[in-house]
ROZAKE-537680 format. One line per 4 residues: number of its first residue (from 1); for each residue y, z, x of N, C-alpha, C. Coordinates in nm, 2 decimals, padded with zeros to 4 digits, always signed. Layout:
NUM = Y/Z/X/Y/Z/X/Y/Z/X ~ ...
END
This chain:
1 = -07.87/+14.65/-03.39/-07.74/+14.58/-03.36/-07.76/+14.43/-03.40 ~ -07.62/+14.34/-03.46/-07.65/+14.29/-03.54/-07.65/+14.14/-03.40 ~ -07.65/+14.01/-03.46/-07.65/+13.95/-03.36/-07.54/+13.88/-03.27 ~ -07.44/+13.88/-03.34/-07.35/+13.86/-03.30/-07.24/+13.96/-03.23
5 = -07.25/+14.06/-03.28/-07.27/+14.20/-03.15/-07.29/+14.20/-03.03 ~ -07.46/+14.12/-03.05/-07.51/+14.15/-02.94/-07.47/+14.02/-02.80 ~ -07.39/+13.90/-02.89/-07.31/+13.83/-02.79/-07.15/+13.85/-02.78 ~ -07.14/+13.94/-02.85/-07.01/+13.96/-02.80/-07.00/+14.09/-02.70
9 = -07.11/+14.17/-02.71/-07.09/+14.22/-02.57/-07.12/+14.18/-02.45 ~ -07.27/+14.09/-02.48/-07.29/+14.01/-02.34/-07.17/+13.91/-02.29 ~ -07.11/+13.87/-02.36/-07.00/+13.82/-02.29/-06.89/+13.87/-02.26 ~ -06.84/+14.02/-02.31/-06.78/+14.13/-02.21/-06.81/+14.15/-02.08
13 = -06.98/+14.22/-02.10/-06.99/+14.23/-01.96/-06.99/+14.11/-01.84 ~ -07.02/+14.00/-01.88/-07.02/+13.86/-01.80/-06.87/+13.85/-01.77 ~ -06.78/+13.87/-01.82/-06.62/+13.86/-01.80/-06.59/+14.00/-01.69 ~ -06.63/+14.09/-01.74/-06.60/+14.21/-01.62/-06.65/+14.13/-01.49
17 = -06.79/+14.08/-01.47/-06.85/+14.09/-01.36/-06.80/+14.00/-01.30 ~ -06.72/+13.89/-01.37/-06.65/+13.79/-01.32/-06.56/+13.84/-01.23 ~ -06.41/+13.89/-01.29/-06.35/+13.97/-01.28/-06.35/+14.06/-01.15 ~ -06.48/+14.10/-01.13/-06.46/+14.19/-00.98/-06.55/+14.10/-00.87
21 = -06.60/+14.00/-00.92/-06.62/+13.95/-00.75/-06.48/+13.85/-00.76 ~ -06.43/+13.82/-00.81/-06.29/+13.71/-00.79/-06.20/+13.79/-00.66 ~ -06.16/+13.93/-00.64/-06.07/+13.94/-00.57/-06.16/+13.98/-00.43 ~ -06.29/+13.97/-00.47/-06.36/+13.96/-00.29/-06.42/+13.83/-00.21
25 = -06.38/+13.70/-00.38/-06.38/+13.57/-00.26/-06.23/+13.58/-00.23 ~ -06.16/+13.63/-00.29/-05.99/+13.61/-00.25/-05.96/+13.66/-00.12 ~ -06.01/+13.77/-00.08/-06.02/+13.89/+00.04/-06.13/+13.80/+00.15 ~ -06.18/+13.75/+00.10/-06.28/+13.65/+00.22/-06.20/+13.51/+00.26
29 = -06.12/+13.48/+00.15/-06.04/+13.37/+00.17/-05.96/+13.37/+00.28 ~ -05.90/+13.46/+00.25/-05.77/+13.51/+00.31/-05.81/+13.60/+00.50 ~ -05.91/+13.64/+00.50/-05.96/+13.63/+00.66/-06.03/+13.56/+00.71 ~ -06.04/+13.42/+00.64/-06.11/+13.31/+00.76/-06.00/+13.24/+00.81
33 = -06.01/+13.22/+00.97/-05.94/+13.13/+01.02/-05.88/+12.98/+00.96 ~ -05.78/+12.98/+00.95/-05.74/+12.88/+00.91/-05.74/+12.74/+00.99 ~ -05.77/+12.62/+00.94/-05.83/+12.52/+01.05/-05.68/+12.48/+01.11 ~ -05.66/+12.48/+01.25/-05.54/+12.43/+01.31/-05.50/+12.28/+01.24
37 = -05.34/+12.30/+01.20/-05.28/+12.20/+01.13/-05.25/+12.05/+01.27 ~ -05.21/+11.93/+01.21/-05.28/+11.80/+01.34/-05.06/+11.81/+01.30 ~ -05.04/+11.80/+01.45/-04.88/+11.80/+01.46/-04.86/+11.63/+01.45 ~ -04.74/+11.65/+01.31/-04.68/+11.50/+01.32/-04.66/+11.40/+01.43
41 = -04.73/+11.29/+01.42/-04.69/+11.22/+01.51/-04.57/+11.20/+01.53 ~ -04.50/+11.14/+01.65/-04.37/+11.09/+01.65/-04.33/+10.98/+01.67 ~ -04.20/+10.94/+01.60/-04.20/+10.80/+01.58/-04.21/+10.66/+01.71 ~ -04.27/+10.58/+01.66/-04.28/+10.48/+01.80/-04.43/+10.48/+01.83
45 = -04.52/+10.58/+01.79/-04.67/+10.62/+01.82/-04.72/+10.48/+01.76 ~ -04.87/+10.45/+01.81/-04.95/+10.38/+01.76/-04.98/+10.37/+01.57 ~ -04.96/+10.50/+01.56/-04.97/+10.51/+01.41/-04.89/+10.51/+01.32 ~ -04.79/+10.50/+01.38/-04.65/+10.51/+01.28/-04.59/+10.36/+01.22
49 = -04.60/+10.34/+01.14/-04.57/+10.21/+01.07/-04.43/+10.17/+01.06 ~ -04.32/+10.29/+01.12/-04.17/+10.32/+01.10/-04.12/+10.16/+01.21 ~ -04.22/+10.19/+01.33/-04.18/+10.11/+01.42/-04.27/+10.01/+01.49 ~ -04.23/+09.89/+01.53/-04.34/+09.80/+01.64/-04.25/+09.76/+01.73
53 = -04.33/+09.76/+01.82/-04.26/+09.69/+01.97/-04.22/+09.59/+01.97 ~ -04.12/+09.56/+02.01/-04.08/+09.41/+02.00/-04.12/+09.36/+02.16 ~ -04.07/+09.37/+02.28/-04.07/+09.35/+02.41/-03.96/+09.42/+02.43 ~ -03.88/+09.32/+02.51/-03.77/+09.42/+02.59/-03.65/+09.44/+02.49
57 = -03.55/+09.53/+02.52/-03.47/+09.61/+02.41/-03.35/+09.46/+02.44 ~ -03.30/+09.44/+02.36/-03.15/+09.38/+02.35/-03.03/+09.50/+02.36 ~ -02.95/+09.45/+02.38/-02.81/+09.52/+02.40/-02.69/+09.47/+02.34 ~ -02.60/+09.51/+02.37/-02.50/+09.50/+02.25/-02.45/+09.34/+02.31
61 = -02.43/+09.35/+02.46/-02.36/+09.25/+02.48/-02.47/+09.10/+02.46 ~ -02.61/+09.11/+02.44/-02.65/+09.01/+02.45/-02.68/+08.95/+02.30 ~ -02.65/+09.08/+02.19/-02.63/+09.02/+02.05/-02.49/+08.99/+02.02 ~ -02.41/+08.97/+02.11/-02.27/+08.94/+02.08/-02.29/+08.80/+02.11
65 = -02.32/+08.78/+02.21/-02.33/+08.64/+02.24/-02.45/+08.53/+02.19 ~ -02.57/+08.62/+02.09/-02.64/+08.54/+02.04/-02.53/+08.50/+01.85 ~ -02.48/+08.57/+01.89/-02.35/+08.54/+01.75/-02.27/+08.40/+01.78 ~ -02.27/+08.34/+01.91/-02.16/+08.24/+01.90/-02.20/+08.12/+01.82
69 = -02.06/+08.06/+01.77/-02.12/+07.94/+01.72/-02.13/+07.81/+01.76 ~ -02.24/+07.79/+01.87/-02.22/+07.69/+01.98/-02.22/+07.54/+01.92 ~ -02.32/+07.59/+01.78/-02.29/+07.39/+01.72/-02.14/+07.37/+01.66 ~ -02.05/+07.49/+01.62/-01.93/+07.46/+01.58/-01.85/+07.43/+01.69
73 = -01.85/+07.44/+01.83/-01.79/+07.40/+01.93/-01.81/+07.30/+01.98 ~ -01.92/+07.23/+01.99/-01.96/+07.09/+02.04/-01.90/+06.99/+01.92 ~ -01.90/+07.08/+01.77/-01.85/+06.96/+01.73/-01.68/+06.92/+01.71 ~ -01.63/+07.06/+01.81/-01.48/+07.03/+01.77/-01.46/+06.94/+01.89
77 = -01.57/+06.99/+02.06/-01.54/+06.91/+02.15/-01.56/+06.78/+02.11 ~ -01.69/+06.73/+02.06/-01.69/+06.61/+02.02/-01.59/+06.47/+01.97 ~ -01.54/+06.54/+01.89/-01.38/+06.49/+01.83/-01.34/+06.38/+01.93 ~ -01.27/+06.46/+02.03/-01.20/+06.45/+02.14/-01.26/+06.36/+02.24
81 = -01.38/+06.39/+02.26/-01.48/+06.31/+02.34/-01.51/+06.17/+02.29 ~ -01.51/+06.14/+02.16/-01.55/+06.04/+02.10/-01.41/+05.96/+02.09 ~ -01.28/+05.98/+02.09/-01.19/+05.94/+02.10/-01.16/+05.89/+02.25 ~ -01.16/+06.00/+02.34/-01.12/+05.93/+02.47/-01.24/+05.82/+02.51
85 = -01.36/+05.85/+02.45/-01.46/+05.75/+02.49/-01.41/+05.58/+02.41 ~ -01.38/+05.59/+02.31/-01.33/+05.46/+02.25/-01.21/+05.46/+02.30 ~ -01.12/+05.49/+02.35/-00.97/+05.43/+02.39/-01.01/+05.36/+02.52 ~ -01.11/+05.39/+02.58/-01.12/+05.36/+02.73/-01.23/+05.25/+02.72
89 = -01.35/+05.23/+02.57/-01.38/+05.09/+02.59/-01.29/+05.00/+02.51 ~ -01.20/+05.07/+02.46/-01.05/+04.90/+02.37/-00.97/+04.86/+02.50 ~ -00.96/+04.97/+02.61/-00.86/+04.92/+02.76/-00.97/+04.80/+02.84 ~ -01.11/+04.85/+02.82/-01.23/+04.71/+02.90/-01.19/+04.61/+02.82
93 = -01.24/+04.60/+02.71/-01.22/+04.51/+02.61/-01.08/+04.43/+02.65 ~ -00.95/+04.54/+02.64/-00.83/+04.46/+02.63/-00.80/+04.38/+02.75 ~ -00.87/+04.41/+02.89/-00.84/+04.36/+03.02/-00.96/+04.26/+03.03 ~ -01.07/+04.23/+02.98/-01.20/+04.11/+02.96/-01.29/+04.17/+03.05
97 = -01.29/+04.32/+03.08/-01.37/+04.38/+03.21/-01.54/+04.39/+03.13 ~ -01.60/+04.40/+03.19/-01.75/+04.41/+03.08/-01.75/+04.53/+03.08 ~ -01.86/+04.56/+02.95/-01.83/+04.70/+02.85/-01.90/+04.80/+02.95 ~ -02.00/+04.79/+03.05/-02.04/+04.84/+03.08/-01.99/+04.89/+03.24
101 = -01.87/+04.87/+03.25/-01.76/+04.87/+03.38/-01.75/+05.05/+03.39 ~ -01.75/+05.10/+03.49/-01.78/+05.21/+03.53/-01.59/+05.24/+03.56 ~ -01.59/+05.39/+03.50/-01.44/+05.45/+03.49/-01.41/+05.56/+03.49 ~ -01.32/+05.60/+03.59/-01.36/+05.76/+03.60/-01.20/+05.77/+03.58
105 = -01.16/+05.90/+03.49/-01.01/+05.96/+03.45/-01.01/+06.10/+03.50 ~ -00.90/+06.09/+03.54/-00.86/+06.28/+03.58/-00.70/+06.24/+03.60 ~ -00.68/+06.41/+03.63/-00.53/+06.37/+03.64/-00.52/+06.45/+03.80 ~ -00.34/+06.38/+03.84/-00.31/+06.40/+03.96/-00.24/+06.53/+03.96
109 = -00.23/+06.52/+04.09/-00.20/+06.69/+04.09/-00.02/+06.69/+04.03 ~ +00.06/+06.54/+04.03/+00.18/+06.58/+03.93/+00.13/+06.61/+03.80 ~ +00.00/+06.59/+03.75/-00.01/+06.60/+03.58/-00.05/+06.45/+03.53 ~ -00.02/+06.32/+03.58/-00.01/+06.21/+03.55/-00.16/+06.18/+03.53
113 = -00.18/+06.11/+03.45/-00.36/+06.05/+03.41/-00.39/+05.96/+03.53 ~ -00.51/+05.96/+03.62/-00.51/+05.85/+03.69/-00.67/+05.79/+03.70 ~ -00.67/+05.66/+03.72/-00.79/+05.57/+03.71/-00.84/+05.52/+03.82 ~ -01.01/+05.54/+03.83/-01.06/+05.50/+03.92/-01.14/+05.48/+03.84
117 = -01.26/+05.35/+03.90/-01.36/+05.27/+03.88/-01.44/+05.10/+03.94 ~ -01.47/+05.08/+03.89/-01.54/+04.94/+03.91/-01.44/+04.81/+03.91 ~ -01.33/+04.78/+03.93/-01.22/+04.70/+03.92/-01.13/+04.70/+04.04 ~ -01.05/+04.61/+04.03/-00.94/+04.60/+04.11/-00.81/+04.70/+04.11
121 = -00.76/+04.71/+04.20/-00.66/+04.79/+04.20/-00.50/+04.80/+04.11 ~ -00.48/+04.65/+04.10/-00.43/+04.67/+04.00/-00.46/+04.63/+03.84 ~ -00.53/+04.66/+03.84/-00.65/+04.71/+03.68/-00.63/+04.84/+03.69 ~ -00.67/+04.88/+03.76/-00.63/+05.07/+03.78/-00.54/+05.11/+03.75
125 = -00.44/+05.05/+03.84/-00.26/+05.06/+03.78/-00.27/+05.06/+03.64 ~ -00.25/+04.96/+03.57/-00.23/+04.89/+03.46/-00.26/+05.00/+03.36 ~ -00.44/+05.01/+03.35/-00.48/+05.09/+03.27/-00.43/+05.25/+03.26 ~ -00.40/+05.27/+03.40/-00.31/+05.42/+03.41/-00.20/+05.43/+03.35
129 = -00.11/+05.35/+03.34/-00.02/+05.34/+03.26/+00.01/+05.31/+03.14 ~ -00.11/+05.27/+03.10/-00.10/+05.24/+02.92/-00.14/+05.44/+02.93 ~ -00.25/+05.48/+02.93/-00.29/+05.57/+02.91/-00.23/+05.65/+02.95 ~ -00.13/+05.67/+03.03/+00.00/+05.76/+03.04/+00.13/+05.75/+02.91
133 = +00.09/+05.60/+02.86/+00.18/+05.62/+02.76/+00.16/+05.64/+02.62 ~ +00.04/+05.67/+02.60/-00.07/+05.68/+02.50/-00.10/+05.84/+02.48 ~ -00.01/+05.94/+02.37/+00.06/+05.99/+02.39/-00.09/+06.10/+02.31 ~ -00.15/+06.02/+02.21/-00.33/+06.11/+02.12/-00.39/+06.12/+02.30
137 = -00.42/+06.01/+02.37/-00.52/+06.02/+02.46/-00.48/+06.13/+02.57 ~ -00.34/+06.15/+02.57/-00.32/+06.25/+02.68/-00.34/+06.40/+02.63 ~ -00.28/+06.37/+02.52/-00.35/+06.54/+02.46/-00.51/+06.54/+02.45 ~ -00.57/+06.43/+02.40/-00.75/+06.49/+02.37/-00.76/+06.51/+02.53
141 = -00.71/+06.42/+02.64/-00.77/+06.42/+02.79/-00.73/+06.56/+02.80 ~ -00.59/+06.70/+02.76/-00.58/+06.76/+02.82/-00.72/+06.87/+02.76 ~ -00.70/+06.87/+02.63/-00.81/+06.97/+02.55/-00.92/+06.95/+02.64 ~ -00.97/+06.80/+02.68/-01.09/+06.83/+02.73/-01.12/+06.88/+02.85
145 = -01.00/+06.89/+02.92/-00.98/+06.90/+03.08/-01.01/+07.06/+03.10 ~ -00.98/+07.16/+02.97/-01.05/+07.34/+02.95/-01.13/+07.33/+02.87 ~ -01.14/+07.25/+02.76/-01.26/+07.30/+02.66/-01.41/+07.25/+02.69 ~ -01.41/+07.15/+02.77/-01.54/+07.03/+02.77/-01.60/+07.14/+02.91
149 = -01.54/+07.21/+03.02/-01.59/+07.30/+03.08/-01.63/+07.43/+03.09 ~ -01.54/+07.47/+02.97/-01.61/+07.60/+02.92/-01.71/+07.59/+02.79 ~ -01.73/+07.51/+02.77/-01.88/+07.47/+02.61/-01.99/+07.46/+02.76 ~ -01.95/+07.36/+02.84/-02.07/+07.32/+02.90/-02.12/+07.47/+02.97
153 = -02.04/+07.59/+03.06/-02.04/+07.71/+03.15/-02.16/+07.78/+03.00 ~ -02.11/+07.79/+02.90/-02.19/+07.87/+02.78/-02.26/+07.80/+02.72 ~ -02.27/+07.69/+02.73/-02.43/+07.63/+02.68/-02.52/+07.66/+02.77 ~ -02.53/+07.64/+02.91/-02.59/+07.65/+03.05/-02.64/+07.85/+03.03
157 = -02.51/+07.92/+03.02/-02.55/+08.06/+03.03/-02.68/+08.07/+02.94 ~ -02.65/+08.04/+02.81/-02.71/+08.07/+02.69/-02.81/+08.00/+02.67 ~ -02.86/+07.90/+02.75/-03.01/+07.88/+02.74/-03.07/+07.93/+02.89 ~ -02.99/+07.95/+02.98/-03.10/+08.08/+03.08/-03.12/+08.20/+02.99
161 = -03.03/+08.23/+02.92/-03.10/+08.34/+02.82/-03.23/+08.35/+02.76 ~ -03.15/+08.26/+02.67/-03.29/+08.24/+02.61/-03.44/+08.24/+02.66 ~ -03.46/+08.12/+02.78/-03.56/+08.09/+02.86/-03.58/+08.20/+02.96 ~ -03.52/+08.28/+03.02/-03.56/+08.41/+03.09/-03.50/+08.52/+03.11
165 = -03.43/+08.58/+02.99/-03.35/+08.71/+02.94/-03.23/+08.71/+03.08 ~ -03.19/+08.62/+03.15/-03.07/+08.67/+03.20/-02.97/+08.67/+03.17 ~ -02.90/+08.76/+03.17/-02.78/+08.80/+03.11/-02.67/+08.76/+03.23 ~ -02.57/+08.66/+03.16/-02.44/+08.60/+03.27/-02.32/+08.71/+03.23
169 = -02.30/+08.78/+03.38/-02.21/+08.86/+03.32/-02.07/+08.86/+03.29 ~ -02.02/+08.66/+03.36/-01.90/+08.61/+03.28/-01.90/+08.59/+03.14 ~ -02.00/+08.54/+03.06/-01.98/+08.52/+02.94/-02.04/+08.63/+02.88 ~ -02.05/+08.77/+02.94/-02.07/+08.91/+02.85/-01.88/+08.93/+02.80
173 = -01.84/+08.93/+02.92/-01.71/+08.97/+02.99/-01.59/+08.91/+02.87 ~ -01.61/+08.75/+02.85/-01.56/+08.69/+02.81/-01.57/+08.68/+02.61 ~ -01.67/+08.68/+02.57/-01.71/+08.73/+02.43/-01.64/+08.85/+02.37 ~ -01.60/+08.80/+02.26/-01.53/+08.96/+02.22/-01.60/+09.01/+02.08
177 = -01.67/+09.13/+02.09/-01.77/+09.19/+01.99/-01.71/+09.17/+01.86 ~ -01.58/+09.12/+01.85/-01.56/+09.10/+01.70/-01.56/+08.94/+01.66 ~ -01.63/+08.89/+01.61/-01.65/+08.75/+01.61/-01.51/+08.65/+01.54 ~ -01.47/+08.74/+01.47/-01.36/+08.67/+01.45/-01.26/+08.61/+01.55
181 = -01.25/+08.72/+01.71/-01.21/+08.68/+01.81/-01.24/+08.58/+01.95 ~ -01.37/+08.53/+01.85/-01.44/+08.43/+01.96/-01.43/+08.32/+01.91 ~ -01.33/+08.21/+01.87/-01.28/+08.08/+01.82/-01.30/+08.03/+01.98 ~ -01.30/+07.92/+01.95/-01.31/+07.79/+02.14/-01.19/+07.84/+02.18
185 = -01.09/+07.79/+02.10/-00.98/+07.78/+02.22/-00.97/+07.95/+02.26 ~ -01.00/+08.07/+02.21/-01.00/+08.25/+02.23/-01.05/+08.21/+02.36 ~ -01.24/+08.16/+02.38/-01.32/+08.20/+02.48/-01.21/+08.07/+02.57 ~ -01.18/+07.99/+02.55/-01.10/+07.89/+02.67/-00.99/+07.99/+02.74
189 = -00.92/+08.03/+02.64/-00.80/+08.13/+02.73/-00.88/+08.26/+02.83 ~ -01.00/+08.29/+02.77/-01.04/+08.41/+02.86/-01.09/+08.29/+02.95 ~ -01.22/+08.20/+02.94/-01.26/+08.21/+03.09/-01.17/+08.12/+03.22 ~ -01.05/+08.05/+03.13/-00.95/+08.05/+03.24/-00.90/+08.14/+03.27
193 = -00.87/+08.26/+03.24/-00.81/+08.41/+03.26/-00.96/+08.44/+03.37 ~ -01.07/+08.48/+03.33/-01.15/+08.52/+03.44/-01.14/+08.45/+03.56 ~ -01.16/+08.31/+03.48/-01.20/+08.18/+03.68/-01.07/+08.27/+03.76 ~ -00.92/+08.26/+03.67/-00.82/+08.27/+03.80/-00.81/+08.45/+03.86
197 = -00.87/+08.55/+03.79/-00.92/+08.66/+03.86/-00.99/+08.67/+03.96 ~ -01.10/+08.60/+03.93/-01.23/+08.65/+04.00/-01.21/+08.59/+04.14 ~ -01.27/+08.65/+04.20/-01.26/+08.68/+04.33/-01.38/+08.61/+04.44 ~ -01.51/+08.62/+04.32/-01.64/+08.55/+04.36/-01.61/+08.40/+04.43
201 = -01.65/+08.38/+04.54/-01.63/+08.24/+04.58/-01.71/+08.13/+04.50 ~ -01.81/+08.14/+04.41/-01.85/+08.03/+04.36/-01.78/+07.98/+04.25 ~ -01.69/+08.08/+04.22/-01.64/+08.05/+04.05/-01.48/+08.00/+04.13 ~ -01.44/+08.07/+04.21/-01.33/+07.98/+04.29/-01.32/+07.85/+04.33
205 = -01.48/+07.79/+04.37/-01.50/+07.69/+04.40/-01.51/+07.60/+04.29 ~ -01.56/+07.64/+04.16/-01.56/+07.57/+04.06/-01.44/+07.56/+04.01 ~ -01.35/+07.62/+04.04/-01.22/+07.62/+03.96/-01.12/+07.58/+04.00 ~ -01.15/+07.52/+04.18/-01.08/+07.42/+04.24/-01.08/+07.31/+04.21
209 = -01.21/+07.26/+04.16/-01.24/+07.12/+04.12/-01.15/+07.05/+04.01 ~ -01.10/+06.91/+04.04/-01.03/+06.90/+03.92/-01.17/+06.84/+03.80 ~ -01.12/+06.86/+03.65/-01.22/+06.76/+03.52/-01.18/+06.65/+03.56 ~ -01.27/+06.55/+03.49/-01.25/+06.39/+03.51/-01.37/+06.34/+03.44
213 = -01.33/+06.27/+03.36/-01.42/+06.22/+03.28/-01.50/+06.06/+03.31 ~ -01.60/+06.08/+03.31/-01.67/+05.95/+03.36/-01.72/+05.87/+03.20 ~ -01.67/+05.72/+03.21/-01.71/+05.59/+03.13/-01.83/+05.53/+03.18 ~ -01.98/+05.50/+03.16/-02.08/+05.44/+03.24/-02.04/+05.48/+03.34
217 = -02.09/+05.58/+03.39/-02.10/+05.66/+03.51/-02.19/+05.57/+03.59 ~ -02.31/+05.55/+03.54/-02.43/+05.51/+03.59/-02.43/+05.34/+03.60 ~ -02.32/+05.29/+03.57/-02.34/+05.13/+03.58/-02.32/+05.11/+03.75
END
């Protein structure tokens, strides 16, 4: 036999013999226990990268109210504030009273602006009546008389928030999830709408009180 014969049959039979142990590791494969599969974790687990804890959950109403825009309302209060603050030191000024003369404005229960402070009585007069006829100062005095009390109720709510997750459930109540609906004067109409609902005696009590704005309060 020649020599190449003699490897082409040795490598026939090497291929046969291959050939019949193959389907007895396949048959040994196929009856060993298969190693129990590890069940997906679920989401939120230590190992899941999907999710981390934050602390405590938020809710709808407490991201509605982290939406307000509290520096665009101080600066429309401001306006107003900074005007009735200068008409009231050009009336010291105009009467020779010193700048630092203590003046408190509110109005009477007809509506009429009225003056108290550090002065004489008829200084009081006087100045009440310019300022009754002072037609910018009675409109900023009324704006401020609803708006300067509801900025201040939602600045107050919204930093107990912040500083220890309490949620005020007038200014949930009062917020409206569409932000387009939460302009100052919107939240002004509701929380005078709430004060005159509610029933709670503290908010009664605050809503008896009249505004009144103080000039050197502290002189």
């Amino acid at each position: 036999m020649s020599l190449l014969a003699s490897l082409i049959q040795a490598s026939t039979r090497f291929q046969q013999a291959m050939d019949q142990r193959q389907p007895a590791a396949t048959g040994n494969a196929d009856t060993q226990p298969k190693a129990a599969e590890k069940p997906p974790e679920p989401a939120g687990t230590p190992g899941d990268d999907r999710f981390t804890p934050s602390g405590r959950s938020i809710d709808n109403a407490e991201l509605k109210t982290r939406a307000l825009t509290l520096g665009e309302y101080k600066q429309t209060v401001a306006q107003d504030l900074s005007f009735v603050r200068e008409t009231l030191r050009h009336k010291l000024a105009e009467y020779n009273l010193h700048p630092a003369t203590s003046v408190n404005v509110s109005k009477g229960e007809n509506g009429t602006i009225q003056v108290d402070g550090s002065m004489t009585d008829n200084l009081k007069e006087k100045i009440g009546q310019d300022l009754n006829n002072n037609k910018g100062f009675q409109e900023a005095f009324s704006r401020l008389s609803v708006t300067e009390p509801t900025l201040d109720f939602m600045d107050n709510a919204l930093k107990l928030n912040q500083a220890y997750g309490v949620n005020n459930s007038l200014l949930d109540s009062m917020v409206s999830e569409n932000q387009q609906f939460n302009g100052l004067q919107d939240l002004v109409t509701r929380y005078d709408n709430l004060k005159r609902s509610a029933s709670e005696q503290p908010i009664q009590a605050a809503n008896s009180q009249r505004y009144a704005f103080n000039l050197n309060a502290r002189a």
